[in-house]
N, C-alpha and C positions, 0 to 999 in steps of 0.2 A: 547487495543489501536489500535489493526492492524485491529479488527470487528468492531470500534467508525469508524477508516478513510475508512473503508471500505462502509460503511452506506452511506460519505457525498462525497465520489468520487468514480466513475468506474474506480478503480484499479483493482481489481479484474476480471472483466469482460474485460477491456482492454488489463491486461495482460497475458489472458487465451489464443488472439484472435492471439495477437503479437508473445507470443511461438509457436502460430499452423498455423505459417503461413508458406506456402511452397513454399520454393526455386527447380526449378527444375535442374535436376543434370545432369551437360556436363560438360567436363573441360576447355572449352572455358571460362564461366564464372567465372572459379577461378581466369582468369590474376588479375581480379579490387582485390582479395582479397590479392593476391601477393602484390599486391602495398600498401594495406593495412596496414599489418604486416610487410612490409619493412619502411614503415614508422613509426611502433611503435617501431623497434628494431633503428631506426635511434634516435627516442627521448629517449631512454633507453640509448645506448652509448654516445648520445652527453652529458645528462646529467653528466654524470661520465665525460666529456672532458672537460664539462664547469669549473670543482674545478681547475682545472689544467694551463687552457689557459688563458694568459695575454693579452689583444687585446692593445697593447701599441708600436709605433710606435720608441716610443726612443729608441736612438741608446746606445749601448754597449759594451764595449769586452766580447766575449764569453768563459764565466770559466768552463763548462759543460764536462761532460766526453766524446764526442765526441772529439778528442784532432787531425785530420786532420785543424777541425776548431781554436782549442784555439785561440783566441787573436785575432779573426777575429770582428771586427763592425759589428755588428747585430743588430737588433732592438729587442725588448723584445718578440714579438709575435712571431718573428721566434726564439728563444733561447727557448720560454716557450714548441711551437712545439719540438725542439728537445731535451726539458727534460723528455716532456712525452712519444717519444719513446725510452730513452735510460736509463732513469730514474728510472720512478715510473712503479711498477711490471705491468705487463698487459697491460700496456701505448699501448704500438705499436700493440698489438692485438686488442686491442679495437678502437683503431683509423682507425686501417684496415678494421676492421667489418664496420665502421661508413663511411669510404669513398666507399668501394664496394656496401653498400646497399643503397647509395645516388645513385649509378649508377643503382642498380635494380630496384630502387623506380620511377624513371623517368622511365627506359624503360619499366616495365610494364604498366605504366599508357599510355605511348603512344599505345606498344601492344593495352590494352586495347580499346584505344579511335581506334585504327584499326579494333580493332572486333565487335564495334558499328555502326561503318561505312561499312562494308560491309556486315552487316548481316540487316542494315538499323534500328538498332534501335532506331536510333534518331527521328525517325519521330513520329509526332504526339501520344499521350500527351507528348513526352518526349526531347521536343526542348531544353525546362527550363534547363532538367537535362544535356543534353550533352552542353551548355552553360555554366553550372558548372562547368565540367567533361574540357571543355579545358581551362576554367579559372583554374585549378586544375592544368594545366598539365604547364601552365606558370608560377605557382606561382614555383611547382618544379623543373622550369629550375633556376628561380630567384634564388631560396635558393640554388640551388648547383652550381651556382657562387658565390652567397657571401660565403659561404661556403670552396671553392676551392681558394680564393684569403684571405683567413684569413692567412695561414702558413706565409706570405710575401717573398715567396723564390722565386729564379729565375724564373720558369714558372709561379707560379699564377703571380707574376708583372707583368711577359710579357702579361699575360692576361691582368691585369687591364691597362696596356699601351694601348692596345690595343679598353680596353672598353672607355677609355680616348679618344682615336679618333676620334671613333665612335658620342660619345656625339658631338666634337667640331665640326665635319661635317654638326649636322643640322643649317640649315641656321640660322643668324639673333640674334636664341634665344641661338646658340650651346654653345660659349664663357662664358654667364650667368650661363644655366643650369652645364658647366663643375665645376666652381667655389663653387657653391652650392653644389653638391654634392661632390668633394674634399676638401673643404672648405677652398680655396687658390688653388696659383700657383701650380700643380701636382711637385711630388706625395702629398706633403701634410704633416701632421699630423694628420689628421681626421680621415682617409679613412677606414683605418680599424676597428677603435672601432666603424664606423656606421656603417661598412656592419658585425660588431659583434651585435650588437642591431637587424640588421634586420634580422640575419641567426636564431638566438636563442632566439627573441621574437615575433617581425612585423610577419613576413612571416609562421613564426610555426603558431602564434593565427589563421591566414587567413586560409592555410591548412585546420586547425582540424576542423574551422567552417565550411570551406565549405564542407569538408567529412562528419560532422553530416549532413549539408542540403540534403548531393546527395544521403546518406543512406536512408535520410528521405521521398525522392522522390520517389527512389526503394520499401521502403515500401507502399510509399502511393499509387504507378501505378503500382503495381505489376509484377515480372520478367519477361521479356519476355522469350520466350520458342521455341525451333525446333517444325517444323508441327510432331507429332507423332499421332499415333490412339489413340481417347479421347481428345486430347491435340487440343483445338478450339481458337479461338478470345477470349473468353470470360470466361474461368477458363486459372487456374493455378496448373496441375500437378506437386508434388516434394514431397522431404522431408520435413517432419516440422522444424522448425527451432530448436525445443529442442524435443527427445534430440539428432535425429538423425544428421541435419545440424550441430549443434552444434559440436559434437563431432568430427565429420569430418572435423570443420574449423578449430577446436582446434588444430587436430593434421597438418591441413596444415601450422598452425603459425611456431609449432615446430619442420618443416622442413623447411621450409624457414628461422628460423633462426640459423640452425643446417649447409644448407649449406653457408650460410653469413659467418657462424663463420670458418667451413674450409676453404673458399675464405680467409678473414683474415690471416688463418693461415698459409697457402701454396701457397698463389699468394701476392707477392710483390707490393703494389702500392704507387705514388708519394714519393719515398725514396728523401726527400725534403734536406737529409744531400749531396745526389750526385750533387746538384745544386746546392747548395751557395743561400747566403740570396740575395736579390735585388738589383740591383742597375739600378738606371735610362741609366746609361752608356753603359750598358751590355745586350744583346740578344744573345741567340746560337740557332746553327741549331736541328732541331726533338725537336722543342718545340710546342705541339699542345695541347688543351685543352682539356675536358673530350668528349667524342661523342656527349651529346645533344647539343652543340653549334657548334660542330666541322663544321657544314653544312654553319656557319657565316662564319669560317675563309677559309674555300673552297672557297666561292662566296667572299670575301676579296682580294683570290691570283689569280682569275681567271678576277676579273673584270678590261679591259683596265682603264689606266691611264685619267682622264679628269676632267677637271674642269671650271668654267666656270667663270666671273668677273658681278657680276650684284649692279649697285647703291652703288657700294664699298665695297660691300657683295662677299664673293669669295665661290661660290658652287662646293665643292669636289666632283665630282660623284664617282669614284671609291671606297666612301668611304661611300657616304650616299647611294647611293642605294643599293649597298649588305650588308652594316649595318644597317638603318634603314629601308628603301621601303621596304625590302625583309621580314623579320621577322613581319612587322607590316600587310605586304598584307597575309601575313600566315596565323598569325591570325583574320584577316579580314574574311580572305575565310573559316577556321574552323569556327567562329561562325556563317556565313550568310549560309551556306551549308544546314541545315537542311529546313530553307525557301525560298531558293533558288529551294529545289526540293517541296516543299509545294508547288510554284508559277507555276511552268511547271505541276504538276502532274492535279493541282487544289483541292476542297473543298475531304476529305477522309475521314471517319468512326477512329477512334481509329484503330491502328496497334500493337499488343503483340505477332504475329507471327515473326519468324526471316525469313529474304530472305537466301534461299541461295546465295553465289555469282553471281552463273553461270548463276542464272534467273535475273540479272539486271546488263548486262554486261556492259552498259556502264557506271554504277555508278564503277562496280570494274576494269572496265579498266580505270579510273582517278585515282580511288585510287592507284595502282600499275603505273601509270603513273608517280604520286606526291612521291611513295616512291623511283622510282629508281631516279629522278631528287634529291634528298634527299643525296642518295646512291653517285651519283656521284660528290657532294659536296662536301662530308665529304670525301670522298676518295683523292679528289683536294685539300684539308687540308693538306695532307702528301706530296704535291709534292715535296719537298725537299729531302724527305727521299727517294720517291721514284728512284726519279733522281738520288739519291747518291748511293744506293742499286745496281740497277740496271744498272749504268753507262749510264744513256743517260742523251740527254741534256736537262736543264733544259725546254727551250724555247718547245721544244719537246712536254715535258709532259704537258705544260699549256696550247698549243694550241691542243691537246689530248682532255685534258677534257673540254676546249669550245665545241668543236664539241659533244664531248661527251652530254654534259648539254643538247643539244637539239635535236638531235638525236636520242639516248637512252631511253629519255621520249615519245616521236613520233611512233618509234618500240613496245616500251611496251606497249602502250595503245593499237594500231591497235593488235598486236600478242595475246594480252590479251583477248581482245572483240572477235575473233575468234577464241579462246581458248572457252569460255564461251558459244558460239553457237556453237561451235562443242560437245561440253559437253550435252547441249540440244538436240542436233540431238540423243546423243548416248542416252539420257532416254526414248525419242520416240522410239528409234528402241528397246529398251529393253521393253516397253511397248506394243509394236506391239510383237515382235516376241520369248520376255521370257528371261529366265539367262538356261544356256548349263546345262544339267542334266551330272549325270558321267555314262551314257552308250550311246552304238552307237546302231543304228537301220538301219538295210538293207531296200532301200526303193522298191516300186512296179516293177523298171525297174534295178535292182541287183545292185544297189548303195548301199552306207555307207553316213551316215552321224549322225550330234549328237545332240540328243533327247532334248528336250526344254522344258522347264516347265513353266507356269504362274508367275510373282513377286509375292515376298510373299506381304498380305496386307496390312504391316509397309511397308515398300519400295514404293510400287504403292502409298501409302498414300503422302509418305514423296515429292514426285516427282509431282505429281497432286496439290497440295494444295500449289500453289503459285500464290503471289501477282502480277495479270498483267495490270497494270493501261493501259490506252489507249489513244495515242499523243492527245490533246487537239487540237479542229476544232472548237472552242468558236470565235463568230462572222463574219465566213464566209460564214454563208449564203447566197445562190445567190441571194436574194430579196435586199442585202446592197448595197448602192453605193461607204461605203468608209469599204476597212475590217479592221476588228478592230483586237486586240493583234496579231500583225503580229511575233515580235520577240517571244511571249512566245510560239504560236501555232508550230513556226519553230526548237524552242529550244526545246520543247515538243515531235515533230516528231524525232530528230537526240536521245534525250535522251529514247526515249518508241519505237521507231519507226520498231527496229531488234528484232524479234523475234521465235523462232521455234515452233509453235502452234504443242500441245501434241493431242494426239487422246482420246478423251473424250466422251461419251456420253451424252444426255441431262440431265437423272438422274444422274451420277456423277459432272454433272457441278451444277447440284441443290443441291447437296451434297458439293459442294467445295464452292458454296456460302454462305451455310448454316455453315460449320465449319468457316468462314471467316467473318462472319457478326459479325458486333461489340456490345459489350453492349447494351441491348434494344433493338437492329435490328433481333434478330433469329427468333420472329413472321412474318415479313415480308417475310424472307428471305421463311421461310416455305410456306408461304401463295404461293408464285410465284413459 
């Protein structure tokens, strides 16, 4: 039967191609695989949660061995949460597992989409994939809110109160959409059995499909790779995928879910019994949500009071632009990013080399720009606690981290970008003048000093062999009377325009053209 389907499909011969295909080996590349396997270990424990969990919003007395609460009105979703941690054997291990790798599964994939971005692998063929890759990274903030707001206990409400808000601030349509999606006056009776359908079906199906397409990409544009000797534009040095990849991802799954399962076991998280179930009534202080949103409720406490009265319509700002503007221009500028530097860079060859940082400083001084303005969000989240910790005053710490917000992003990007050229100055001088040998030598006029030796030629390799596009000067010719792409030519200049030209000769610049020429181009590239 397996020699009949072999005859009438390239099974065989397909799947000879796919085992031997090679992924090259750095550990930068294992974040996406992290996020991977945290993801499989999150469908592995949810399942086992889902026998357990009641997404039902009626109310009850609570008969449950938890006996602080006895006799306390609950709704069944938060009763069913505290039967399976105190209940049924494993309950609260597994639930732990299941809440800490919702938190590694998000921040990997963000890591991840950070090491994309600064190593510039988004560009070219692989716009599609990192397109995916933040649609990927949305869908897993989505599910670890609905997810976080299923227990119905005092903090995820205050969440959901808060997501409530948010809704009603956009203009016009806010009233409609809140309705619909609480399905009535808030809270509701809806709320949770639908953000129970979307944590554990909608939003799963989306995930998986789009992790088979982004695999599917990675195999079809092949990994990209650090400059190494061999290692060109146009192959792919690594391991095969079986059985040496293989074995090695194998055993990274079962560590990663080896430490999940100690996090479960010795790190306490959302003990939902120390909060009490919901009430619309009820807010307390150091209630903050899990970190990947935490950057909303920062830009939430930070943003002044205003609002506006337009045709009857009343526009909350303090509420729609750090709740909606903010996170939607987020991901606006995540997805336009990669053709936004396609537009300044202009027409490029295929790219499967990685940059380092330090050679495209002002792409990683935005990057480190956009994470500390992040940083000082999510920190603005806790101003309460801080204030209270700390003993100062509230007003203190909110006008702290406004200054902060824009300041802090300002500093990091200028300190960053000469960071990155001073980084560059030191491989030119390491390329002129060698790495320190370990003796001294008396020199002709009875001095000391210490002895230098040439870079070895993985080093010199790794340092020479980077991508240096050159600012765009596209229709300024002096024969025009009107110039033309004046913004991209300017934006082109401040983005390519810093640079530390390395000491090259002409045969190695024909050499670093030649490893850099893309698929089909290395006749060319020879020929010149």
């Amino acid at each position: 039967m397996v020699s009949a389907l072999d005859k009438r499909l390239p099974v065989s011969s397909a799947g000879k191609e796919f085992l031997r295909k090679a992924f090259p080996d750095h550990w930068s590349f294992l974040l996406g695989e992290i996020a991977l396997y945290s993801l499989l270990v999150l469908v592995l424990t949810g399942v086992f949660l889902t026998f357990f969990f009641h997404p039902s919003m009626a109310k009850q007395p609570y008969t449950g061995s938890y006996e602080p609460l006895q006799g306390v009105l609950t709704s069944e979703a938060y009763a069913s949460v505290l039967h399976i941690s105190f209940d049924v054997r494993g309950g609260l291990l597994i639930r732990q597992i299941h809440h800490w790798g919702a938190l590694v599964f998000v921040a990997a994939i963000g890591v991840h989409l950070l090491r994309i971005f600064f190593t510039g692998a988004f560009r070219r063929p692989r716009e599609v994939n990192w397109t995916i890759g933040v649609t990927l990274f949305m869908l897993a903030v989505l599910e670890g809110f609905c997810g976080y707001s299923l227990p119905d206990d005092l903090l995820s409400g205050t969440g959901l109160r808060t997501a409530h808000g948010i809704v009603l601030s956009i203009p016009v349509v806010g009233t409609y959409l809140s309705f619909f999606v609480f399905g009535g006056e808030y809270p509701g009776h809806e709320i949770i059995p639908r953000l129970y359908v979307a944590h554990i079906l909608l939003v799963p199906g989306l995930l998986l499909a789009l992790v088979a397409v982004h695999l599917s990409f990675v195999v079809y544009h092949k990994h990209t790779q650090w400059a190494r000797p061999g290692r060109t534009n146009r192959n792919v040095i690594g391991k095969p995928l079986y059985p040496q990849y293989t074995t090695k991802s194998i055993g990274l799954f079962f560590t990663v879910a080896g430490v999940l399962a100690l996090m479960g076991a010795l790190m306490q998280i959302n003990p939902i019994w120390a909060y009490g179930p919901y009430r619309p009534d009820k807010v307390s202080t150091d209630s903050q949500p899990d970190w990947y949103v935490g950057f909303l409720e920062g830009a939430l406490r930070l943003m002044p009071a205003a609002e506006t009265d337009v045709a009857g319509h009343t526009i909350v700002w303090d509420v729609f632009l750090p709740g909606v503007v903010l996170p939607v221009t987020l991901f606006l500028i995540l997805y336009s990013y990669p053709y936004f530097e396609r537009w300044i860079t202009g027409p490029l060859p295929e790219q499967h080399l990685c940059d380092r940082p330090r050679d495209q400083p002002t792409r990683t001084a935005l990057g480190v720009a956009a994470v500390t303005a992040y940083a000082v969000l999510l920190m603005a989240g806790g101003q309460d606690v801080i204030a209270l910790v700390f003993k100062i005053p509230l007003e203190l710490v909110t006008y702290t981290f406004r200054t902060a917000l824009f300041v802090l992003p300002f500093l990091a990007y200028h300190a960053t970008k000469r960071a990155c050229l001073g980084l560059q100055a030191a491989d030119r001088r390491r390329l002129l003048e060698g790495q320190a040998a370990a003796e001294v030598r008396q020199s002709a006029d009875g001095g000391y000093q210490q002895a230098r030796t040439l870079l070895p030629p993985a080093e010199a390799y790794r340092i020479l062999v980077r991508a240096e596009p050159q600012p765009r000067a596209h229709g300024t010719e002096a024969w025009r009377w009107f110039r033309k792409h004046r913004v991209r030519n300017a934006l082109s200049r401040w983005y390519f325009g810093k640079r530390v030209e390395l000491p090259v000769t002409d045969w190695q610049r024909r050499r670093i053209e030649l490893v850099r020429a893309a698929p089909g181009e290395a006749e060319e590239a020879e020929d010149t």
